[in-house]
Each structure stands twice: as structure tokens, then as C-alpha cells.
N, C-alpha and C positions, 0 to 999 in steps of 0.2 A: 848230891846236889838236888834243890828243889825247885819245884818249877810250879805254878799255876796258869792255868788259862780259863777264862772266864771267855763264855760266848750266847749266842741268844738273844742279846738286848734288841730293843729298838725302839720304836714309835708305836703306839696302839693308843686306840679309843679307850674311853673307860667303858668299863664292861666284858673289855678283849682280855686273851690271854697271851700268853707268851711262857715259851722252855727254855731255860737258862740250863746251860751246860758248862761243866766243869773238867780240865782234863789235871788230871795231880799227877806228879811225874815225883818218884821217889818212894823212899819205903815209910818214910818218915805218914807221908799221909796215909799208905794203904793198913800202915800196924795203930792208925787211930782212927776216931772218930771224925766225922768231919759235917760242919757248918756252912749255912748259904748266913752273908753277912750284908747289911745294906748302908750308905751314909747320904742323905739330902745335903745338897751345900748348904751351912752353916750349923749343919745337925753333927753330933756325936754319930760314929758308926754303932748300927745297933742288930742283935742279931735275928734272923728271919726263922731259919729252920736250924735244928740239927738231928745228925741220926748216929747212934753211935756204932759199932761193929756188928753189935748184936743184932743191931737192925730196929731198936726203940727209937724214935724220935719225938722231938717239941718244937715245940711253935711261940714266937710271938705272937702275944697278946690280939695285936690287931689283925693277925692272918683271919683267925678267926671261920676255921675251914674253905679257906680259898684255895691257900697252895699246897704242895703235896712235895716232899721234898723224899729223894731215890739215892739207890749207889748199886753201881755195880763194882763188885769188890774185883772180878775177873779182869776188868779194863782199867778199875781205877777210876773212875769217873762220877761226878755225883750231878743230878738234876733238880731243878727246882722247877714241877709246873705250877703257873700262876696263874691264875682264871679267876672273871669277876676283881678286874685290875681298876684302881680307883686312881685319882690324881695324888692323891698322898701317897702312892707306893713310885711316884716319881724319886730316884736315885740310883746311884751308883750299885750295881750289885757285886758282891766278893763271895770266893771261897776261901773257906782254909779249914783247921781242923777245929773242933769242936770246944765250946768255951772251955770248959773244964780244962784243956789241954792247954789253950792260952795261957790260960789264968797260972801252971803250974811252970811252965815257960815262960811268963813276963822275965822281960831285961834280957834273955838270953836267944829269943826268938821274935822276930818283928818282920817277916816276910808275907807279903800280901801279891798278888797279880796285878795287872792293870786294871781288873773290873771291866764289868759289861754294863753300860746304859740303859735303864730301863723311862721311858718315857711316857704315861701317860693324860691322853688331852682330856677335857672336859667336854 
């Protein structure tokens, strides 16, 4: 069974940061790589960070060295610190595992968490 929990969100000024926390429960995420994911309402979800086992990771475009995305492979758990937070990073954050793994899973895998809110004001 698979589990996600996304946590961390909140409210913040622009300029603030905020640590989004992920807890993955199964093996399914700890034998892959894994992804912080974001969706604005009315936006496509699009992806933030990924890091894969190896411990390489990429960024979207507009992080643009802001956030720093982590894993601890011992707990299972992966981080996204976001710092230098602007009003366009207003959306929903997700974890799951790293696109490449979606993308080979499309139609047989479609499990996502509740997401965590990230809010911020101008």
C-alpha cells in the first residue's frame, strides 16, 4: 500500500520561506526517485524539484535557485526548502515519485496525496 503526506504549507509574505515535508510510506517510493509537484487553480500540475536515488536533482525553470529539494532515504521522507517565495509560487504542493517514473507508469499508476497549501501575499 501507498501512502503520501504532504506537510509545511501555509501563509507567507513574499520574500519568506517555508519547508514542505513529505512522508512516503511503501517501497514503491523508497526503490524510486522522487518529485516535489505544484498545481495553481486553473494551471496544469507542473513539476518543482526532483532528486533521484542517486541523489542528482533538477529544478524547474522558475525555481531558478530558490528552493533546495532533499531525501532522507533512512526515513523515507523528502523536503523542499523554498526561500525568496513570490506570489506566483501560490499553489498546491505534491509529492510523488519522479517524472520519469510517472511517465513509465501512466494509466497504471494515478496516486497523489492531499497536497499541502503554499500561500504567498504580495
Amino acid at each position: 500500500q501507498v501512502q503520501l503526506v504532504e506537510s509545511g504549507g501555509g501563509l507567507v509574505q513574499a520574500g519568506g520561506s517555508l519547508r514542505l515535508s513529505c512522508a512516503a510510506s511503501g517501497s514503491f517510493f523508497s526503490s524510486n526517485g522522487m518529485g516535489w509537484y505544484r498545481q495553481a487553480p486553473g494551471q496544469q500540475r507542473e513539476l518543482v524539484a526532483a532528486i533521484t536515488r542517486g541523489g542528482s536533482t533538477n529544478y524547474g525553470d522558475f525555481v531558478k535557485g530558490r528552493f533546495t529539494i532533499s531525501r532522507d532515504s533512512a526515513k523515507n521522507t523528502v523536503c523542499l526548502q523554498m526561500n525568496s517565495l513570490k506570489p506566483e509560487d501560490t499553489a498546491v504542493y505534491y509529492c510523488n515519485v519522479e517524472p520519469r517514473v510517472l511517465a513509465i507508469m501512466k494509466g497504471r499508476y494515478d496516486y497523489w496525496g492531499q497536497g499541502t497549501q503554499v500561500t504567498v501575499s504580495s
